[in-house]
N, C-alpha and C positions, 0 to 999 in steps of 0.2 A: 405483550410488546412485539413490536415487526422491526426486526432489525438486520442491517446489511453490513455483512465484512469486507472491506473495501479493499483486503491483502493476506491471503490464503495460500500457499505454496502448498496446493494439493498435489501438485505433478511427482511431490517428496514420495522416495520410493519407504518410505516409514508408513505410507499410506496403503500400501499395495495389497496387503493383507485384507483389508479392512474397509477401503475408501465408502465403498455405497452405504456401510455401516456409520460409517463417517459422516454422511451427508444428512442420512436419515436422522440420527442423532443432534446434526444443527438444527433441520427442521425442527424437531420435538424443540428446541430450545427458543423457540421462534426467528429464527433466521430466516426470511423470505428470500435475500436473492444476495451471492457473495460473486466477486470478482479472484478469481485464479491469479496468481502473478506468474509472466512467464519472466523468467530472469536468465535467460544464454540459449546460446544456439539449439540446447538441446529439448529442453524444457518448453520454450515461447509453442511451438508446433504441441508439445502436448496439454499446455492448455486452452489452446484453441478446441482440441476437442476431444475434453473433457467440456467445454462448455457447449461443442456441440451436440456433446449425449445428453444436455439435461440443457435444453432449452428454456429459456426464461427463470429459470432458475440459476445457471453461473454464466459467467462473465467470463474473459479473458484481457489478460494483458500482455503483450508479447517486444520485447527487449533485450537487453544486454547491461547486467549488473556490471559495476565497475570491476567486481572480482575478476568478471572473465572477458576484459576490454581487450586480451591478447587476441583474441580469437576474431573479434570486430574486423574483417575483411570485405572486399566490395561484393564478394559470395553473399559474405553473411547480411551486408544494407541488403541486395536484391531480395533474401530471403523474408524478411522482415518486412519489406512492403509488402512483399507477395502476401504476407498473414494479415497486414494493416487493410487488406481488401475484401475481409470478413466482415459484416457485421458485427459479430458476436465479439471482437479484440475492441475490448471500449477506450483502450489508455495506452499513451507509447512508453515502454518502460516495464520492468525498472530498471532509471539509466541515474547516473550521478556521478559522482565522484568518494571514493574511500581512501583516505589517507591514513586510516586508523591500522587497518591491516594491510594495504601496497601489496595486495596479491598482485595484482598486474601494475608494471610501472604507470607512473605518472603522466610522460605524457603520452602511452598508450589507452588511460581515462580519454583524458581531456579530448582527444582524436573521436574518441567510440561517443563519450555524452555530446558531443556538437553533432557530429552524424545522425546522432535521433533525434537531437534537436529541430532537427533538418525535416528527420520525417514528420514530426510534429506541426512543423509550419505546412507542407506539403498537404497533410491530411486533414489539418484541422483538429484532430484530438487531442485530447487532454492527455499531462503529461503526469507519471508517474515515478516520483523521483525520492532517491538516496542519499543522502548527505552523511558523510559523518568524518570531524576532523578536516572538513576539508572548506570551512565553507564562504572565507571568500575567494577562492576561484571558484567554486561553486557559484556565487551572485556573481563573481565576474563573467561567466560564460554564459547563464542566463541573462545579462543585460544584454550579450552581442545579440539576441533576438529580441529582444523586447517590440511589441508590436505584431511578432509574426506571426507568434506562439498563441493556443490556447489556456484554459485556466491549467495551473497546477495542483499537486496535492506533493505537500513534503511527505513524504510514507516514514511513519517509526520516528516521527520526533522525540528524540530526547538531549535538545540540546539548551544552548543557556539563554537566557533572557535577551539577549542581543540579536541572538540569531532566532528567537521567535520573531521580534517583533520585525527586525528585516524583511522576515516573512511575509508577515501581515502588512506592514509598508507596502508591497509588491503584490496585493491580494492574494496569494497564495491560500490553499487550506492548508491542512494540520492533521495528519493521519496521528492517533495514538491509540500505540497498544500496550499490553501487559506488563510493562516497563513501569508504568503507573503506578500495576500494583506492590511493587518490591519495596519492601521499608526499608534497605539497605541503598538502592541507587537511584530511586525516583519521587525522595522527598523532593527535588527541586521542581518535579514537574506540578506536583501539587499548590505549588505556589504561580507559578505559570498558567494551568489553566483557566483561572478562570478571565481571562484575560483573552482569549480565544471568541471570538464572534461565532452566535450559533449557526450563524450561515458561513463559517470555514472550517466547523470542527468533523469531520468523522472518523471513526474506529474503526479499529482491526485487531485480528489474533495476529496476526505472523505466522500461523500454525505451519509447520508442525515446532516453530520457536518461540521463546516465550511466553511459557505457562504460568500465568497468573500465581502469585504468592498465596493470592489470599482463597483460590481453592483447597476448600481441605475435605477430606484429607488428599493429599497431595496423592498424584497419582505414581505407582513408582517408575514407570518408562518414561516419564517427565516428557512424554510426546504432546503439545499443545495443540488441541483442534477449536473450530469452529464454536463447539458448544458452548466454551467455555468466555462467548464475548459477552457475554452479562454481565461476568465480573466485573470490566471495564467500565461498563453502562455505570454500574455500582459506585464504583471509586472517583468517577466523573461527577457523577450528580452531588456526593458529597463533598466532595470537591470544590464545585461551582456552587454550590449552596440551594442545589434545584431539585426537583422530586424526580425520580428515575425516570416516570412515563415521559415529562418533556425532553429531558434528554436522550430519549432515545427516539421520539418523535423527529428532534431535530436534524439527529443525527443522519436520522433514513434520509428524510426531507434533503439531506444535505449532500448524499452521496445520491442519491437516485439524481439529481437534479445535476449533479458534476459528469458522472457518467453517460448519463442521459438514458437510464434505462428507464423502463416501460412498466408501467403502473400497474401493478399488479390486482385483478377484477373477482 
């Protein structure tokens, strides 16, 4: 199987030890090409390049999570185009809104996800986004662009029935990861998948968060990487009622084609 993680927080200093070991390791699991999340001022710059040590093989995404919308200053836009003028930064984000945790006030989100919303229409890239608890002001601030914006991808859905299909309403895709496989908080999404169009679903680890349940044996630093995105591949296809290899065909197909990255020969 060739498969692509579409949301990887390699820049996690849990990586440091380890990273090239880290990669190597996707590789062997067939991971052909993953996307880096940059998520704040500090990060977005180191996954740029991290993806520029391993050309054609990672990605980058460079933004500002809602955690750290404080910090969203006109510094921080200018800085953020500056990164948006890489090739290699495939997605603006990751930007949204979290009312679950309110690490940064409210309307210091709403200020920071319209700003990259901004860069988004500016650039033409796809946008890579956050929801959670939040989400309609969420659809409400993504409707003040509607038209401008490129495709999006909701990253780490795990929300209810309403707010998927809003989703798909709005063509959006449907980022899922490891949350799938937890018998304790992601029987709902099992019922929701298969509902997902194989031309909006792709995966991800979240690494180094969200280590799959159903790896055993469990690792004890419960650090979640890369390797471990077959799992998901796994719980998906039994899921949707389909043999692994298409869903994980599709899935490629689905993010290669969002991001627009280059076909691997």
């Amino acid at each position: 199987m060739e498969l692509i993680d579409i949301g990887a927080n390699l820049t996690h200093d849990s990586f440091d030890p380890d990273r090239d070991a880290v990669l190597q390791r996707a590789r062997e699991a067939g991971i052909v090409q993953m996307v880096v999340t940059g998520a704040s001022r500090e990060h977005s710059p180191k996954a740029l390049a991290l993806a520029r040590a391993h050309p054609g093989f990672l990605f980058a995404t460079a933004g500002v999570h809602p955690h750290h919308a404080v910090e969203y200053t006109d510094e921080c836009d200018a800085e953020l185009r500056a990164l948006h003028a890489h090739p290699e930064v495939v997605a603006v984000g990751e930007c949204g809104l979290d009312y679950f945790r309110d690490f940064s006030p409210r309307p210091a989100q709403r200020r920071a996800f319209e700003r990259q919303l901004q860069i988004a229409a500016d650039t033409g890239k796809p946008l890579f986004l956050h929801q959670r608890e939040a989400h309609d002001d969420f659809v409400g601030i993504m409707k003040e662009f509607e038209g401008r914006i490129a495709p999006a991808v909701v990253h780490c859905f795990t929300g209810t029935r309403r707010e998927l299909f809003d989703c798909l309403d709005r063509d959006w895709r449907i980022g899922i990861t490891g949350w799938l496989c937890d018998e304790r908080r992601g029987l709902h999404l099992r019922e929701l998948v298969p509902h997902i169009p194989a031309d909006r679903l792709m995966i991800e680890t979240d690494a180094p968060y969200l280590l799959p349940r159903t790896v055993k044996p469990q690792p004890s630093h419960r650090r979640n990487e890369p390797m471990y995105l077959a799992h998901i591949v796994e719980e998906l296809a039994r899921d949707r009622g389909q043999e692994i290899k298409a869903v994980a065909k599709a899935t490629t197909a689905t993010a290669r084609d969002f991001f627009r990255l280059p076909v691997l020969r």
